[in-house]
TORNUKE-820467 format. One record per residue (C-alpha): x, y, z; residue in three letters. Coordinates in nm, 4 decimals. Example, Ala and Ser with C-alpha at 12.3 -4.5 7.8 and 13.67 -1.06 7.14 Angstrom:
<sites>
SITE / 1.2300 / -0.4500 / 0.7800 / ala;
SITE / 1.3670 / -0.1060 / 0.7140 / ser;
</sites>
This chain:
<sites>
SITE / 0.0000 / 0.0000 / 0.0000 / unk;
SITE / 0.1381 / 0.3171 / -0.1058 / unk;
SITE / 0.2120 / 0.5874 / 0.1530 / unk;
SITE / -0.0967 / 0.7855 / 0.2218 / unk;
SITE / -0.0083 / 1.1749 / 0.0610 / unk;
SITE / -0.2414 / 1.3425 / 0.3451 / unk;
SITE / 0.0526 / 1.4836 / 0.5730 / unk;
SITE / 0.0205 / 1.7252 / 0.8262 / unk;
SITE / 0.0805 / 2.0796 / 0.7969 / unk;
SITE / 0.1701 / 2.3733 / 1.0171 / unk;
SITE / -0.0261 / 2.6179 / 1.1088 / unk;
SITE / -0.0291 / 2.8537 / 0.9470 / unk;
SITE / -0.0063 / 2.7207 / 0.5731 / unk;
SITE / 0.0824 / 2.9363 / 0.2407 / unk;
SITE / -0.2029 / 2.9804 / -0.0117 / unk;
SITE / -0.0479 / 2.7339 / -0.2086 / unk;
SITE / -0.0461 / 2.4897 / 0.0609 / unk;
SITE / -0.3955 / 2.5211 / 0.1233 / unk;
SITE / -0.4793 / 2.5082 / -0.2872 / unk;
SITE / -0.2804 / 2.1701 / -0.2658 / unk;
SITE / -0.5138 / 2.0190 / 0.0129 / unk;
SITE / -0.8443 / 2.1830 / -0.1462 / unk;
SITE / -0.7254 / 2.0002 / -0.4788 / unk;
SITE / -0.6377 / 1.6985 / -0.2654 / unk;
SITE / -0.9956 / 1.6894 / -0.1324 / unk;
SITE / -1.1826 / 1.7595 / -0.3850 / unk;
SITE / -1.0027 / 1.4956 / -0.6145 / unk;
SITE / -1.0516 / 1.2116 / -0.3321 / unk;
SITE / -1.4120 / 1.3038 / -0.2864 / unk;
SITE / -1.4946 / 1.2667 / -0.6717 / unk;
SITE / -1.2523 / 0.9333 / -0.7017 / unk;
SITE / -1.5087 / 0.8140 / -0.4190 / unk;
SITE / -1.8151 / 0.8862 / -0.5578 / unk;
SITE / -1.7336 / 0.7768 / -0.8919 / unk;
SITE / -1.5594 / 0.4252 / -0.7633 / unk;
SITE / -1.9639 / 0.3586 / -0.5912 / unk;
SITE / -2.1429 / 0.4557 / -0.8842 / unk;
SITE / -1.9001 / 0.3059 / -1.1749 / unk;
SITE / -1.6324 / 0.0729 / -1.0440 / unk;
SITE / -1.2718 / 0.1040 / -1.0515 / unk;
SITE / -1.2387 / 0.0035 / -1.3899 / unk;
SITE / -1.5066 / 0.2051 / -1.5565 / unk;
SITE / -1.3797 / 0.5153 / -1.3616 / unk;
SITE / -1.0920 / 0.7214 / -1.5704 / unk;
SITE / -0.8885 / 0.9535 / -1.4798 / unk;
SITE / -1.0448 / 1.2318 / -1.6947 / unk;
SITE / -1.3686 / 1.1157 / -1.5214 / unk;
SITE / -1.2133 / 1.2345 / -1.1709 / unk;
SITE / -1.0625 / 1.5367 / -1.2731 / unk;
SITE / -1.3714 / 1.6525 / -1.4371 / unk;
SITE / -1.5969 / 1.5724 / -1.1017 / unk;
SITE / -1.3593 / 1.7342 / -0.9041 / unk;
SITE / -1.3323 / 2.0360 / -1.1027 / unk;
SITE / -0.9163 / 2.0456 / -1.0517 / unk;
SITE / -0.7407 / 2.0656 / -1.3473 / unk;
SITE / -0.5011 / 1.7938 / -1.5095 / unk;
SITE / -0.2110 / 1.9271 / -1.3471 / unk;
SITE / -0.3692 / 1.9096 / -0.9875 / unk;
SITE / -0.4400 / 1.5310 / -1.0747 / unk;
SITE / -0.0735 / 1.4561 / -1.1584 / unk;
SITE / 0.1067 / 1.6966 / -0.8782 / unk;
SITE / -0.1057 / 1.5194 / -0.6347 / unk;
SITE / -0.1760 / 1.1515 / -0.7579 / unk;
SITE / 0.0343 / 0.9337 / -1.0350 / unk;
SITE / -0.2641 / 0.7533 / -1.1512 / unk;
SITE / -0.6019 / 0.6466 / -1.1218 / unk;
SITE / -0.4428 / 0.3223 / -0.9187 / unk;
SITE / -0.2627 / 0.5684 / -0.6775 / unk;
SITE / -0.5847 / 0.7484 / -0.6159 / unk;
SITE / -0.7342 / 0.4352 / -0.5154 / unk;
SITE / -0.4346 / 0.3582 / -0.2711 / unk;
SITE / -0.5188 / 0.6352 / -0.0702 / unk;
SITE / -0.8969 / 0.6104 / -0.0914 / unk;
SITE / -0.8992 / 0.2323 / 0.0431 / unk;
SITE / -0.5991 / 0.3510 / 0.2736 / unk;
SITE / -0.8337 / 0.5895 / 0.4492 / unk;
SITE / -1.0817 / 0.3250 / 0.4865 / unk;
SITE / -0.8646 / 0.0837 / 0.6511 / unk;
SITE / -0.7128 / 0.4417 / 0.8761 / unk;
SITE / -1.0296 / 0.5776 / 0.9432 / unk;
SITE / -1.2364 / 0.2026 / 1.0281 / unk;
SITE / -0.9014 / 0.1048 / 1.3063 / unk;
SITE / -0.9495 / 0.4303 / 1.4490 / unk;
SITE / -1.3483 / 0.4419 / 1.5007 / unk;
SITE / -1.3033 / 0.0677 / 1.6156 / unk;
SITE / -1.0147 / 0.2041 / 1.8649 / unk;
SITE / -1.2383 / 0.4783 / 2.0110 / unk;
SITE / -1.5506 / 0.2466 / 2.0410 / unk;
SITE / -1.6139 / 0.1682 / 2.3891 / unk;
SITE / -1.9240 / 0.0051 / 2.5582 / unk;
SITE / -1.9799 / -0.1214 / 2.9118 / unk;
SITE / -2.2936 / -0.2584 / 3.1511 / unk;
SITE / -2.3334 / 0.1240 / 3.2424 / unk;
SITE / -2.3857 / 0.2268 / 2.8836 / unk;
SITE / -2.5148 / -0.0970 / 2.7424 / unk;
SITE / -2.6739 / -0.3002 / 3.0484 / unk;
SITE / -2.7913 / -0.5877 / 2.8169 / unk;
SITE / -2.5211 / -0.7440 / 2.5704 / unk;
SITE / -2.7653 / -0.6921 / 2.2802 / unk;
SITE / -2.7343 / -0.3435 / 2.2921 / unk;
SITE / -2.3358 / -0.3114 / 2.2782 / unk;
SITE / -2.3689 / -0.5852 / 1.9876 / unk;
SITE / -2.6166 / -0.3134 / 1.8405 / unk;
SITE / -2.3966 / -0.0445 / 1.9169 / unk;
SITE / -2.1171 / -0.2325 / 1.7569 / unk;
SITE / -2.3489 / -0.2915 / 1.4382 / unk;
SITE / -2.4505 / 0.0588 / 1.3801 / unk;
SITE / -2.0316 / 0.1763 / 1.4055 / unk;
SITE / -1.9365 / -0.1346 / 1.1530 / unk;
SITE / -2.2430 / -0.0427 / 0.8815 / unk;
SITE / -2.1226 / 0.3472 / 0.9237 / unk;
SITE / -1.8213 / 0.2561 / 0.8091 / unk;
SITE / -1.8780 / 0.0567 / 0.5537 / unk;
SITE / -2.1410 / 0.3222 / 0.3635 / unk;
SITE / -1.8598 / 0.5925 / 0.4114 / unk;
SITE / -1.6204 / 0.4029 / 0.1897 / unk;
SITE / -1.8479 / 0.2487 / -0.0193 / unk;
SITE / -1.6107 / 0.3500 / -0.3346 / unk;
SITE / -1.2712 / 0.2519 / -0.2091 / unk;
SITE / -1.4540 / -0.0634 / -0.1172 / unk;
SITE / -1.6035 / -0.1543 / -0.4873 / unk;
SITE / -1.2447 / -0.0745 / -0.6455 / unk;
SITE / -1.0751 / -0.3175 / -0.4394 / unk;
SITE / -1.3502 / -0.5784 / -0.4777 / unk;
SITE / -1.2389 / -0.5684 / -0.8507 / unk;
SITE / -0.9006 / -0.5795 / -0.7848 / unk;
SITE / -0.8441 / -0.8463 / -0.5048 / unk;
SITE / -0.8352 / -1.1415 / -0.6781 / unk;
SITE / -0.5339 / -1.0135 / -0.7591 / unk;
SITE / -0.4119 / -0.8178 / -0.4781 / unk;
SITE / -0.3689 / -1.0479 / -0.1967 / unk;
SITE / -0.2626 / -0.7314 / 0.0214 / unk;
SITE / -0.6543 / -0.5812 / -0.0192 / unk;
SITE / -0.8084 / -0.9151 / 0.1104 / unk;
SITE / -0.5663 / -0.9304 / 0.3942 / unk;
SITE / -0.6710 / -0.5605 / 0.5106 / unk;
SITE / -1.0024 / -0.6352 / 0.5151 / unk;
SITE / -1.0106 / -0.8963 / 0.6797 / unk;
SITE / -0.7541 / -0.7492 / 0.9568 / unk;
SITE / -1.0673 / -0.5120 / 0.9877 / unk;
SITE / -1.3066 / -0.7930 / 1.1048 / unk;
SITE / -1.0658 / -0.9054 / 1.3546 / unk;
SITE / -1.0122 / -0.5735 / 1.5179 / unk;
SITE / -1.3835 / -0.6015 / 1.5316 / unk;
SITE / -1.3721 / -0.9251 / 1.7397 / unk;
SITE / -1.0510 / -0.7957 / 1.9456 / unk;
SITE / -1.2726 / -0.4697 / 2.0428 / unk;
SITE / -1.5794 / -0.6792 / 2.0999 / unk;
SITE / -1.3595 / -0.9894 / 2.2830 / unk;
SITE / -1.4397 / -0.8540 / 2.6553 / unk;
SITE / -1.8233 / -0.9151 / 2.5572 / unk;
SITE / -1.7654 / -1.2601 / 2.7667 / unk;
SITE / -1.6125 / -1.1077 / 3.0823 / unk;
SITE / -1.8474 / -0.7960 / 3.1181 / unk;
SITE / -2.1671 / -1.0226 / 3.0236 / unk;
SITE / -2.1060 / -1.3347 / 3.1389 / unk;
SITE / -2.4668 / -1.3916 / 3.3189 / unk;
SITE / -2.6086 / -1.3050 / 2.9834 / unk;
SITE / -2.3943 / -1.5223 / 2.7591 / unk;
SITE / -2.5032 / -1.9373 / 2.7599 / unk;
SITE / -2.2991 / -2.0438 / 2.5013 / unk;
SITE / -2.0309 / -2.3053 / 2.6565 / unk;
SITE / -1.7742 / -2.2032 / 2.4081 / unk;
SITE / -1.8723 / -1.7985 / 2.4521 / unk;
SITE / -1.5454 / -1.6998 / 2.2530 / unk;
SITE / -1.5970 / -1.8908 / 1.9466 / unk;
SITE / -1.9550 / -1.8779 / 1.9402 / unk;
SITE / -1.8575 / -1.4446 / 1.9502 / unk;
SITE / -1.6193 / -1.4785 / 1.6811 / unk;
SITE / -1.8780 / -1.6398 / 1.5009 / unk;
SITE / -2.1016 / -1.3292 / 1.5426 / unk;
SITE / -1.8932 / -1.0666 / 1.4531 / unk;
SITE / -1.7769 / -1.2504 / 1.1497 / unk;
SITE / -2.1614 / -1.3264 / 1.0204 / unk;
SITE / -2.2829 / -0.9766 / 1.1098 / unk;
SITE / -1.9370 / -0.8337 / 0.9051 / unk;
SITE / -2.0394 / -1.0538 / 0.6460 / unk;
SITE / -2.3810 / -0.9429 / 0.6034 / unk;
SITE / -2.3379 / -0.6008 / 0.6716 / unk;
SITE / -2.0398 / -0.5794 / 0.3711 / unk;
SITE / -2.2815 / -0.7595 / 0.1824 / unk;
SITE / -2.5579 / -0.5231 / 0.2173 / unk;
SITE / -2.3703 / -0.1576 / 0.1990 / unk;
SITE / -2.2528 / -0.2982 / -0.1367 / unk;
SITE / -2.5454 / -0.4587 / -0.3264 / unk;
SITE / -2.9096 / -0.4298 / -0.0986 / unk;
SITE / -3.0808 / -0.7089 / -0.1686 / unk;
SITE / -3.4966 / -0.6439 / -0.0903 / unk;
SITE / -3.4540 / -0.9926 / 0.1443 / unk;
SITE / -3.2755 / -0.7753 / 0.3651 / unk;
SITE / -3.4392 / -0.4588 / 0.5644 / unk;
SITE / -3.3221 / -0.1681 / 0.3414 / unk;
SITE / -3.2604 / 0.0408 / 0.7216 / unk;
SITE / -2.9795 / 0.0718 / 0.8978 / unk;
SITE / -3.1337 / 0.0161 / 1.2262 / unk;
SITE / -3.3627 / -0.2122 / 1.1172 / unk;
SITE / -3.1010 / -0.4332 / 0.9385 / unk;
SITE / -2.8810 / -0.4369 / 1.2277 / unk;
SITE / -3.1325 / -0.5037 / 1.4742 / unk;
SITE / -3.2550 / -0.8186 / 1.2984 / unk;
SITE / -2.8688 / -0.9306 / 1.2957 / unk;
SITE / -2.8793 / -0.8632 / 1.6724 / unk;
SITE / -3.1609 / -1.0707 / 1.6988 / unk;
SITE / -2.9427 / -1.3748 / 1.5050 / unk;
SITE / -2.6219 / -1.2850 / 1.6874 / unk;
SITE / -2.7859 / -1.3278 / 2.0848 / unk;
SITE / -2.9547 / -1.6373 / 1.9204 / unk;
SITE / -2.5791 / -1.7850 / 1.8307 / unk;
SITE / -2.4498 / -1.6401 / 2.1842 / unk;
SITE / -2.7563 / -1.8136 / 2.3636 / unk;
SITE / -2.8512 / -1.5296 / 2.5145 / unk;
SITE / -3.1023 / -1.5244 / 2.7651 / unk;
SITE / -3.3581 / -1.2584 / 2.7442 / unk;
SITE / -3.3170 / -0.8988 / 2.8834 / unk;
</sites>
């Protein structure tokens, strides 16, 4: 993965500083939205730079190609998902009953997922062959289950599963498959809203978990 370009900057930045970062902005948000509506490989590069409004130049001083663009899209995804993950916290004083941190935990993951739903589609074309993209994703879903790990310890009255860890594991992973799933390509056998979607998961996850009722 290349090197993501977004560096910090002082202060007080120079005009042209702050051109460079509008330019930079403007040409990641229109890679984005042009990755969810047309795919990587339908998307050009004169596609971008005429959503963005930046000229040609901007494009090149910023970006080598239409693959580096992507590199720092699906690099943000994988940045910005670890650090959400890292923030998330839950307890019995905020979530008494374990369905509601697994709720909590659901609405984070699908928030995620529909903020990046462009970097996502490119790399779904690409990961058959880039081995690297697979393996990032998937390091996402287990620092879902790492975050999610002390569900055992701070609900263990709640939790009848004799094998609580693996049965969790096994939760996290089905509602990260269903939720990628469904951010990508809705299908009408799934509830079309968020909290409606994740709820029924919920549901499915306490049923895995045995949980006993609130």
């Amino acid at each position: 993965m290349s090197k993501n370009i977004l560096t910090s900057t002082k202060k007080r930045a120079s005009a042209p500083q702050k051109r460079s970062l509008d330019s930079q902005r403007k040409l990641l948000s229109a890679a984005e939205e042009l990755f969810a509506e047309k795919g990587f490989q339908r998307t050009t590069v004169a596609n971008i730079i005429e959503r963005s409004s930046c000229s040609v130049g901007s494009f090149y001083h910023q970006f080598t190609d239409k693959l580096g663009i992507f590199e720092v899209l699906f690099q943000h995804y994988v940045d910005d998902t670890y650090s959400a993950v890292d923030k998330f916290t839950y307890s019995r004083k905020t979530a008494p009953h374990v369905s509601q941190a697994l709720h909590q935990i659901g609405m984070l993951a699908v928030g995620q997922l529909k903020s990046h739903v462009g970097a996502r589609l490119a790399a779904e074309e690409m990961m058959f062959d880039r081995p690297d993209l697979r393996a990032a994703t998937l390091g996402l879903t287990d620092r879902y289950i790492e975050k999610m790990s002390s569900v055992v310890t701070i609900y263990p009255d709640q939790i009848g599963h004799n094998k609580p860890i693996r049965a969790l594991e096994n939760t996290i992973q089905m509602m990260a498959m269903v939720l990628t799933s469904q951010s990508l390509r809705p299908t009408h056998h799934l509830p079309f809203g968020d909290e409606e979607l994740v709820a029924l998961l919920v549901q499915v996850a306490c049923g895995i978990l045995h949980v006993k009722d609130e």
